[in-house]
N, C-alpha and C positions, 0 to 999 in steps of 0.2 A: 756334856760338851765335847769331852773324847770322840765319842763315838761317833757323834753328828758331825764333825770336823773331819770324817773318812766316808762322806758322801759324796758323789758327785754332784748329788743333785746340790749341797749343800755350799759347794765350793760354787760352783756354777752361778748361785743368786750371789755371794762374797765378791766374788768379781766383776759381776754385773753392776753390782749396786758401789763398788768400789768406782769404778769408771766412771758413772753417771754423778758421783757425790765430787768427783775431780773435774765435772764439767761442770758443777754446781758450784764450785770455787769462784767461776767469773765474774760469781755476782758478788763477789767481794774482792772485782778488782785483780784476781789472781787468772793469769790464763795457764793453765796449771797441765792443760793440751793440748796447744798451740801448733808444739812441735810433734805433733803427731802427723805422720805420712799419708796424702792425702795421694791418688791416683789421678791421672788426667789422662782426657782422650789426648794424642800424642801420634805426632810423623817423625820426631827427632827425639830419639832415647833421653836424652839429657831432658827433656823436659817434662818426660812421663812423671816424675814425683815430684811433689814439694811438700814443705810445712802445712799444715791445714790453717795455720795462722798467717798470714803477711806479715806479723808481727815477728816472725821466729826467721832470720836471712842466712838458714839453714840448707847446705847444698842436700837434694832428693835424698842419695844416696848417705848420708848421715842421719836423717832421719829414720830413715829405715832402719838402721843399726843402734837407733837408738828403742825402737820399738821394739825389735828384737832381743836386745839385752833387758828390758825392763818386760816383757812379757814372759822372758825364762826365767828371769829370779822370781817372778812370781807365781808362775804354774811351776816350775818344781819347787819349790815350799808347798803348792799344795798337792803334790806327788807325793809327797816326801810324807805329809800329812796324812795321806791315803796309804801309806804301806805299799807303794809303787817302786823301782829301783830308779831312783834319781839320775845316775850314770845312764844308764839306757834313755830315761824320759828325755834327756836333756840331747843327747846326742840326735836322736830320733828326733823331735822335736825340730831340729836345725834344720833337718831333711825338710821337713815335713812344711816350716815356714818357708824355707826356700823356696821350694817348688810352688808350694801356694801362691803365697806371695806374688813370686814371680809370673803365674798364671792371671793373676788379679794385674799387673799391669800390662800383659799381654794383650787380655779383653779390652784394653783401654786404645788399643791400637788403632789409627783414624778408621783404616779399610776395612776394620772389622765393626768398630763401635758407631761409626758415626753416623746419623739418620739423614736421610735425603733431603731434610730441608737443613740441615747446617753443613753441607760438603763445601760449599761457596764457601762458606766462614773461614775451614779449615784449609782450604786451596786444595782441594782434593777432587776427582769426578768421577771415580766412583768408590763403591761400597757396599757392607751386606748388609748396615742399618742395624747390627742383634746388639746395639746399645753396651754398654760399659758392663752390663750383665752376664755377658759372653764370658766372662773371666770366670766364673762358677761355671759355666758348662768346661771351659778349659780344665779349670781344675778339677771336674768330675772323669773328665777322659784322664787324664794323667791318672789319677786313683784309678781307675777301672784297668789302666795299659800294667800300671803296679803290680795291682789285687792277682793277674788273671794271668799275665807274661811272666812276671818277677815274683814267684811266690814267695821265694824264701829271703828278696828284700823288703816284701811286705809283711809277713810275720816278724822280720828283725825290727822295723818300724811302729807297730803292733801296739809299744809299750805308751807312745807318745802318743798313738789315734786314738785319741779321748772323745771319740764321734759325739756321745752327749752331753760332755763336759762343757765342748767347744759350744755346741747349737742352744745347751740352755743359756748360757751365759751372752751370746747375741740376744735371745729372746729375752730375759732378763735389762739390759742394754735399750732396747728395740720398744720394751714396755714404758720404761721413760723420755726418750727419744718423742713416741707417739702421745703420749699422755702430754705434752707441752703443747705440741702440735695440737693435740683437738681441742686447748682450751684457744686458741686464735677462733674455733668457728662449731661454738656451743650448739648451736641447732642441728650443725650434719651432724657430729658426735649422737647427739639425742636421739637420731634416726640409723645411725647407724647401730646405737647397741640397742636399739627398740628392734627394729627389723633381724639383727645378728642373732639375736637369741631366740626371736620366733621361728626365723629359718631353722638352725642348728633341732630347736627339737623335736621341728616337724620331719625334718630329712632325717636325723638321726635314729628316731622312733622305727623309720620307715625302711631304714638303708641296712638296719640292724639283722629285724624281722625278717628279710627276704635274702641274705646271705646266709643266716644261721637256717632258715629251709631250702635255701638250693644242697648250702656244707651237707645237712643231714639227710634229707629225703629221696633227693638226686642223686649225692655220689657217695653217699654212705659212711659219711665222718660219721665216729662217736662224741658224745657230747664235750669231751674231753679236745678234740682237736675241732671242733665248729664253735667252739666260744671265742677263745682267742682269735681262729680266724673271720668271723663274723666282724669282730672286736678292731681288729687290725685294717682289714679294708672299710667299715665303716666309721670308724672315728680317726685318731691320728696315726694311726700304725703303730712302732714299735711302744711307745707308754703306752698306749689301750691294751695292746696285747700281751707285753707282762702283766699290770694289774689287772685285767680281768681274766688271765690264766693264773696270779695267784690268788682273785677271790674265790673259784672255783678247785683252786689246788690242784690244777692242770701238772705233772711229770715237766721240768725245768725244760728239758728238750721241746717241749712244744711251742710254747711261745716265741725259745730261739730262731725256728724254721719259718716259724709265720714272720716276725724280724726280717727276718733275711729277703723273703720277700715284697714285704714291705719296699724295702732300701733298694733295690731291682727296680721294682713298678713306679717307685718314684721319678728315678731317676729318667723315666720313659715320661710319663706324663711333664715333665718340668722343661723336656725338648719338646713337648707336641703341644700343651694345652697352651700354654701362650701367643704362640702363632697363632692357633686356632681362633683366640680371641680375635687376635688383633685379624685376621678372615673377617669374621663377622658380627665382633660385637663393637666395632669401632664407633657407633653413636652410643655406646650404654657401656660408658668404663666403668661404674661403678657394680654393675652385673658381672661384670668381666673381673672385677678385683673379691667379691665375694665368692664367685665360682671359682675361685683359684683355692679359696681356704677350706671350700664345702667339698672338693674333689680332691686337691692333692695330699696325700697320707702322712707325710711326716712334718713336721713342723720347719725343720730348713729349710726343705724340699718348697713347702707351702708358701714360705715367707718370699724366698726367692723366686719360685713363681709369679706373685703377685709383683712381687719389685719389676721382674721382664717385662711385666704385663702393661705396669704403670709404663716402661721404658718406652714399649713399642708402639700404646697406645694413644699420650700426649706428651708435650714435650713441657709443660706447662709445670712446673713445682707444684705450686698448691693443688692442680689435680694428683698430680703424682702422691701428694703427703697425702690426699681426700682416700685415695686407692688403697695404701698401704693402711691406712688404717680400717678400712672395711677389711684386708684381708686378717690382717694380725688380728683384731677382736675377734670373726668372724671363727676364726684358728685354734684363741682362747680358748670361747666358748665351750670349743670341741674339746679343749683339754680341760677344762675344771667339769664339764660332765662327765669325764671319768670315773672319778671320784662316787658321785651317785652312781651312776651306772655299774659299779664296782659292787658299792656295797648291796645294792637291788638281788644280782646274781648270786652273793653270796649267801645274802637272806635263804633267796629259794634253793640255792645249793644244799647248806645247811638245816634247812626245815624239810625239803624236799624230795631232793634230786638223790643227796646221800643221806641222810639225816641217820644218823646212830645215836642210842640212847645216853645221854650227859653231854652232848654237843654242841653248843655255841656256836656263835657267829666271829667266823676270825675276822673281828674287825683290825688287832694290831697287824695280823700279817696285813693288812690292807692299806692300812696307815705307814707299814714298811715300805709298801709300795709305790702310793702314791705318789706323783711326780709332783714335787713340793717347788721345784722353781717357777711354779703356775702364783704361788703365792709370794714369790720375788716379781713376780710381771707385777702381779696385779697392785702389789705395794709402790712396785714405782711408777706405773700409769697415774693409779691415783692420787699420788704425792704429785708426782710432777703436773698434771692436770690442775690440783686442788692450786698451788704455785702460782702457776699461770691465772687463773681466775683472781687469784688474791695481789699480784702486780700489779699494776697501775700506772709505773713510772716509765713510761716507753725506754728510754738510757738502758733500767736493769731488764725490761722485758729484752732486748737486743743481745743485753750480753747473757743471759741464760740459754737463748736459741741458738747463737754461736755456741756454747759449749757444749748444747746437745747436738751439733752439726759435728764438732770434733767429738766426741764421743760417739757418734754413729760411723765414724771411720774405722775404728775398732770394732764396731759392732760389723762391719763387710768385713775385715779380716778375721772374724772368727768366723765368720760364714765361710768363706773360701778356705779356710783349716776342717772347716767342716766337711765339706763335699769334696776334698780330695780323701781325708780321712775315710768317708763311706764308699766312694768308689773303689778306694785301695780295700774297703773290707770283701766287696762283691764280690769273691772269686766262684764266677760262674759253673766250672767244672768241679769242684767241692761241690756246694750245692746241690747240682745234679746226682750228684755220686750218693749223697742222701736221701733222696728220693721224693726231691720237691716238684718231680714234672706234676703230679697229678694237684697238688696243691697249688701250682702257678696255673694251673686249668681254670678251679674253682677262681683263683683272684681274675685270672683273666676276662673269663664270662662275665663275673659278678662285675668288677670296675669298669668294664669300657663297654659291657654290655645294658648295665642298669645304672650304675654308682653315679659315672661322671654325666651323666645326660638327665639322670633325676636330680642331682646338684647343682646344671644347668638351668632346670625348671624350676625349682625353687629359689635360686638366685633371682632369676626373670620374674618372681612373682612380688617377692619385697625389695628389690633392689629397682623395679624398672621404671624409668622415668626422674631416678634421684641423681640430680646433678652436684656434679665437684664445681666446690669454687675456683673462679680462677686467679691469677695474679693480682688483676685487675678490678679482681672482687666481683665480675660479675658473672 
């Protein structure tokens, strides 16, 4: 229990599953999240924040300070837990929400956030329309102006950017959130993880195979640096390409450099493929929310893509929840075929590739590796899912949904800790200085050359023609 209690990954599904069982109180009555700080598009500061509850006649600015205090006693406990210095996590940390934070109601800003059919609403006339999502690209430039201008207050910060602390623990969050949600509309659920899982292993199979022979053949990686990077551009990025550079027992530095790129190329695709959609896939949101989860590399990255997506594309809730859940399962998928895909490599690693006499399959290093808050999603999708199906009483169905509405308000503040945290890690002139021009080559070619246009096409082939419900159920 020690020892599992100084994981990230470990603390990550804790606090995930902490959140969603506090939004699960409602149903007995207790709004136990209420006052949790809810963001608003906004022309008058004073009214960017409020309670997520009406029940809570809490001014914006006290909420905020209360999520703030109650998010730091509880990541440093588990700072503190992880052998991390508390003092540093906690001071850093302040940074770290501030600015986030404050980027997340920035994005909420009429001129920036609001879409061309609600400016009348707002009394506004014009606009850029990039939706309430814009606060994640805000706080991705803040982190990148950090990482890249301010080095040495980004390494002072360092202690608190818990980049995957922060993103499993949305995604954890995000797996109960959506698992309520798809028990409202059993049938799309059934086509979505029918189609989700045939796409993932036809593209996967596909997207694998043809990076690991451009890596080796073309530009003359050893197998040693074209696993990981294979690994990395074609499944989620940085989980893929630690466990599958440690089932293959890849040198620590290699998986890190493919990482790094990774966290780069995302942040590129998560400004251009959403627009793109919304270009041209504006009759087929639901192609548009799966190609977000089959092309963008990291799981933030992915999730808030698809959120943009859902933003720009309708204005409609239940398409927008239809979206997000094509893209997160979509996402999933990609991450619990890790795990196989891990141990496959390391079979033929082991029998293979290296194969020395008394050698074994290191399946524990693999099991070290594996990103275990894939089995926090999947626990609370399917609890909360199972939940929903098992309700009946329309009263407690209402109040579960409200507390997963406040509990997904957490779940965008850890996103927005997220992507200023990864953008503050980007410092592009490091990088360079390692020698990843020739390695951002290969990702280059390989993702906008073949990645995102064969993930394209595969989206378009099970996804096309599946309609989101709408409010109005039709």
């Amino acid at each position: 229990m020690r020892s599992w209690l100084r994981s990230e990954d470990s603390w990550a599904v804790l606090t995930g599953l902490l959140v969603l069982l506090l939004g699960l109180l409602s149903l007995a009555g207790v709004n136990a999240l209420g006052w949790v700080p809810k963001a608003n598009e906004w022309t008058t500061p004073l009214k960017a924040v409020s309670p997520a509850s009406k029940a809570f006649a809490l001014p914006g600015g006290v909420s905020v300070l209360l999520l703030y205090t109650s998010l730091l006693g509880f990541l440093c406990l588990g700072a503190w837990r992880m052998g991390h210095s508390v003092k540093r996590f906690a001071v850093g940390f302040t940074v770290l929400f501030a600015v986030g934070y404050g980027c997340w109601v920035l994005g909420h800003y009429a001129h920036l956030a609001t879409t061309p059919n609600k400016m009348a609403e707002k009394g506004i006339t014009w606009g850029l329309g990039l939706t309430s999502e814009s606060g994640y690209l805000l706080a991705l430039t803040a982190g990148l102006l950090v990482g890249n201008f301010f080095p040495k207050a980004g390494e002072w910060l360092r202690e608190s950017a818990r980049t995957e602390w922060y993103i499993k623990t949305a995604i954890v969050i995000i797996g109960g959130v959506y698992g309520f949600k798809a028990a409202e509309d059993v049938k799309l659920t059934q086509t979505v993880l029918v189609r989700g899982l045939a796409a993932i292993i036809e593209a996967y199979l596909i997207y694998w195979a043809v990076v690991y022979f451009l890596a080796r053949k073309v530009f003359g990686f050893s197998r040693e640096w074209a696993v990981p990077l294979a690994s990395g551009i074609s499944i989620c990025g940085v989980s893929a390409a630690i466990t599958t550079g440690a089932a293959v027992r890849a040198r620590p530095v290699v998986p890190v450099m493919v990482s790094s790129l990774v966290v780069l190329f995302s942040v590129v695709e998560l400004i251009l493929l959403p627009f793109a959609a919304k270009l041209f896939l504006t009759d087929e949101p639901m192609v548009a929310a799966a190609w977000m989860g089959l092309a963008v590399k990291t799981d933030g990255a992915a999730f808030s893509s698809g959120a943009i997506t859902a933003g720009l594309l309708t204005d409609d809730p239940a398409q927008q929840q239809a979206m997000g859940l094509t893209t997160s399962t979509v996402k999933v998928f990609i991450d619990l075929f890790i795990g196989v895909w891990a141990v496959v490599l390391a079979v033929v690693w082991a029998y293979g590739v290296d194969r020395k006499p008394g050698q074994g399959v290191p399946l524990k290093d693999i099991w070290g590796r594996f990103p275990k808050f894939v089995f926090g999603y999947v626990l609370a999708f399917a609890g909360l899912l199972a939940l929903g199906l098992w309700l009946t009483d329309p009263v407690a169905k209402k109040a579960v949904k409200e507390g997963m509405e406040q509990a997904d308000q957490l779940r965008r503040v850890f996103f927005v800790l997220t992507f200023f945290a990864i953008g503050m890690g980007a410092n592009l002139r490091r990088l360079w200085a390692e020698g990843l021009g020739k390695l951002a080559l290969v990702y280059a070619i390989s993702l906008f050359g073949f990645v995102i246009w064969f993930g394209l096409l595969v989206s378009w082939l099970f996804f096309h023609g599946v309609k989101p419900p709408t409010v109005g159920g039709n």
